[in-house]
C-alpha positions in Angstrom: -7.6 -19.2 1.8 -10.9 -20.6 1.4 -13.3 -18.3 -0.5 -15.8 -18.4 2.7 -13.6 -17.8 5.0 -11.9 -14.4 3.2 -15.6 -13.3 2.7 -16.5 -13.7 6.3 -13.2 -11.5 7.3 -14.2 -8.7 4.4 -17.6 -8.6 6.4 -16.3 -8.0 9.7 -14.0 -5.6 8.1 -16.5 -3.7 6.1 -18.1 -3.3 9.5 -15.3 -2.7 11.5 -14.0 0.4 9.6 -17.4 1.7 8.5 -17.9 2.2 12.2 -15.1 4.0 12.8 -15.5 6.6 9.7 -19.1 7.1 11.6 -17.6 7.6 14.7 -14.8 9.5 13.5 -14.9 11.0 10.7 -12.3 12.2 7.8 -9.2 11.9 10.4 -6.5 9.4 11.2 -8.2 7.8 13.6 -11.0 6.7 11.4 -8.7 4.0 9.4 -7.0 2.8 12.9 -4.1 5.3 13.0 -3.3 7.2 16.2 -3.0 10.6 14.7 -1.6 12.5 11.8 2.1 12.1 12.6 2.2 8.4 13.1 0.4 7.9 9.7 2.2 10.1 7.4 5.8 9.0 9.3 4.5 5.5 8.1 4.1 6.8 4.4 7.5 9.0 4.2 8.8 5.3 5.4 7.2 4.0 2.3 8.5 6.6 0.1 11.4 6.5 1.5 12.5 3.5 -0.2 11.4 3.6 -3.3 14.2 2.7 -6.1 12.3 3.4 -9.3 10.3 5.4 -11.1 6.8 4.3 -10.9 4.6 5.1 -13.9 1.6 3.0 -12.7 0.5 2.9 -8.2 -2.0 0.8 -6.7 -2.9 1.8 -3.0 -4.5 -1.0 -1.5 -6.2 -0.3 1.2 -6.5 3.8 0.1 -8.2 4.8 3.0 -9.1 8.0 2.6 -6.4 8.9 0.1 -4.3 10.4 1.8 -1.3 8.6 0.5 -2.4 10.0 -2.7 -2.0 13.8 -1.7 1.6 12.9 -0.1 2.4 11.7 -3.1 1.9 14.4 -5.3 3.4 16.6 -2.6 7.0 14.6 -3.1 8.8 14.8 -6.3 6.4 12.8 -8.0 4.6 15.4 -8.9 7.0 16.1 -11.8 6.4 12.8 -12.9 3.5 11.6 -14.9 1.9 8.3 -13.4 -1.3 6.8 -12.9 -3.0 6.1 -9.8 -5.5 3.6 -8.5 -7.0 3.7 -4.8 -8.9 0.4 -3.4 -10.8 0.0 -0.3 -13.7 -2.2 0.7 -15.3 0.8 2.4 -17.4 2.5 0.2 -17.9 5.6 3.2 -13.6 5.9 2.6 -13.7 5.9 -1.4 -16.5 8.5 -1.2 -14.2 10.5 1.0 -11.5 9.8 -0.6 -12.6 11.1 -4.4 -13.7 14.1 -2.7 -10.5 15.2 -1.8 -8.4 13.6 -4.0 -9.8 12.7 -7.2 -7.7 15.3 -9.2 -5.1 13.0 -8.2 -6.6 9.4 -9.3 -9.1 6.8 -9.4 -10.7 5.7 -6.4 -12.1 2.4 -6.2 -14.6 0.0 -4.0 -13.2 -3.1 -4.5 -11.1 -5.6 -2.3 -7.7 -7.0 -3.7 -8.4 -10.3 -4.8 -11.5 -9.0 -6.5 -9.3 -6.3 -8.2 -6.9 -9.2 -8.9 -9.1 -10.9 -11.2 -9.9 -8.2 -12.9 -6.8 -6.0 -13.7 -4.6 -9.7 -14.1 -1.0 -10.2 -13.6 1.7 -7.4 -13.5 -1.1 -4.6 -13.9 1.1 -2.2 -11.4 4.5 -0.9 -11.7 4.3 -0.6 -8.1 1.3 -2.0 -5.1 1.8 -0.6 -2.0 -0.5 -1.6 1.2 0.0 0.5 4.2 -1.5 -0.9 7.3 -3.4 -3.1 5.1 -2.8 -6.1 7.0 -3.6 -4.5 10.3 -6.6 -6.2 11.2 -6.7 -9.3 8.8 -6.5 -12.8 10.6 -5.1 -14.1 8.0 -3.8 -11.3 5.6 -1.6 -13.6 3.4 -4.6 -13.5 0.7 -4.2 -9.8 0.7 -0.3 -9.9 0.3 -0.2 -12.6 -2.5 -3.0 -10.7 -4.8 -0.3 -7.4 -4.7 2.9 -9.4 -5.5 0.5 -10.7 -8.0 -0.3 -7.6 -9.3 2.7 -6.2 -9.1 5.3 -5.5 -12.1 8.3 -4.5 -10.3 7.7 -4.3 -6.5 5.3 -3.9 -3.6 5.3 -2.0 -0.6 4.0 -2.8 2.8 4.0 -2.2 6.6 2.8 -3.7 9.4 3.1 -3.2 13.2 4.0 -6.0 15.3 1.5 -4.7 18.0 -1.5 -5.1 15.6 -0.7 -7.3 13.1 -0.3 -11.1 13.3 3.0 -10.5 10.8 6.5 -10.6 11.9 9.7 -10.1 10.4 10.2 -14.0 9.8 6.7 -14.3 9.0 7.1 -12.1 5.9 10.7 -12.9 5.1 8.9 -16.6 4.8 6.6 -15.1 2.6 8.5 -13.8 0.4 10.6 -16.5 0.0 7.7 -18.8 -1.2 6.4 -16.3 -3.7 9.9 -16.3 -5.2 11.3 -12.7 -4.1 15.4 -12.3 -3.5 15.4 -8.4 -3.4 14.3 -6.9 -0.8 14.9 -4.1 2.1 13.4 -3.7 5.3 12.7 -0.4 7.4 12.9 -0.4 10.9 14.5 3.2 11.9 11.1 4.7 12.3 8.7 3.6 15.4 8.6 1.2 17.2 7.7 -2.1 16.6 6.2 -1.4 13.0 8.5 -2.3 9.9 8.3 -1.0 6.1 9.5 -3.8 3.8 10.1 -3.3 -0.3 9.7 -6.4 -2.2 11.1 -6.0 -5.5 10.5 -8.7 -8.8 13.2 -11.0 -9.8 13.7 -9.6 -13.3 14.0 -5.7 -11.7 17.6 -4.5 -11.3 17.2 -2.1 -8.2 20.7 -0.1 -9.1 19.3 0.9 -12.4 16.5 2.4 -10.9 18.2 4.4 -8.4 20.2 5.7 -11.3 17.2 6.7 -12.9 14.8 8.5 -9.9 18.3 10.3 -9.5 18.4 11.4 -12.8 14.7 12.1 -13.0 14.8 14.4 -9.7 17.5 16.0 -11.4 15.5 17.0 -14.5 12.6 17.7 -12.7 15.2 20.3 -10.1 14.2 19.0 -7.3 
């Protein structure tokens, strides 16, 4: 994407969002969700399919962090690991290290920014929920995470919003070289969870291991 034309779609989005916090507030509606249930049943989707054990997370498109305080309410929070928060609103990073920045860093920054700075493979895992919501063209945004990711990435979209679809992203992640993937769509309608995992990861392994991690950790 041309460097004008992702700049011009970071302004309208800087606006767009810093709007709603004003209008909103610290509540789901704020960052475009409909309510608490339909965000958090978006992030149990994400955790859902996890098949490692990160030791490095970068949330892109944090929000308000709240991804960050489900986290460490799952068993992840027998697990030591690092994590990073980006948004391009700085009204949601304040918000965002008020509540949650026991848990993390909390960032101002957009991803391809980010990109350049933290370089290839910075991330065990990127996830981007709803990140792509409002993006004409959000391919920019989805390319700087694969980049920066080590062993996968983690995304949703919904179909009603977004201008991805399944073959859309499937095409995707074809051209950026990804075999391994899986695809959730058990959990509302129209929106989808994909995991896109790196060609050198070996996904069984890493079941074995969260297994044997939750074990130790007795949960």
């Amino acid at each position: 994407m041309r460097k004008d034309k992702y700049d011009d779609q970071l302004a309208v989005l800087k606006q767009v969002y810093g709007d709603m916090y004003h209008e909103h507030g610290e509540g789901p509606n704020a960052v475009g969700w409909a309510n608490d249930y339909t965000q958090r049943i978006r992030f149990e989707a994400i955790t859902r399919g996890w098949k490692a054990i990160p030791s490095s997370i970068l949330d892109v498109g944090c929000g308000l962090g709240l991804l960050a305080g489900i986290l460490d309410s799952t068993w992840l929070s027998h697990i030591a690991y690092t994590y990073v928060g980006i948004d391009i609103v700085q009204e949601f990073i304040d918000s965002a290290t008020k509540n949650y920045g026991n848990l993390g860093k909390f960032v101002c920054q957009d991803s391809h920014t980010h990109a350049d700075l933290v370089g290839e493979n910075a991330y065990d895992l990127v996830i981007g929920s709803g990140v792509t919501g409002m993006w004409q063209d959000p391919y920019q945004v989805l390319t700087d995470m694969w980049f920066m990711a080590k062993k996968w990435m983690t995304f949703n979209w919904c179909e009603d919003v977004s201008p991805l679809t399944v073959d859309r992203v499937l095409s995707f992640a074809r051209q950026v070289g990804c075999n391994i993937w899986t695809l959730d769509h058990s959990y509302l309608p129209n929106d989808y969870t994909i995991h896109m995992f790196k060609p050198a990861s070996v996904p069984s392994f890493w079941v074995e291991q969260k297994d044997k991690a939750k074990e130790l950790a007795g949960v």
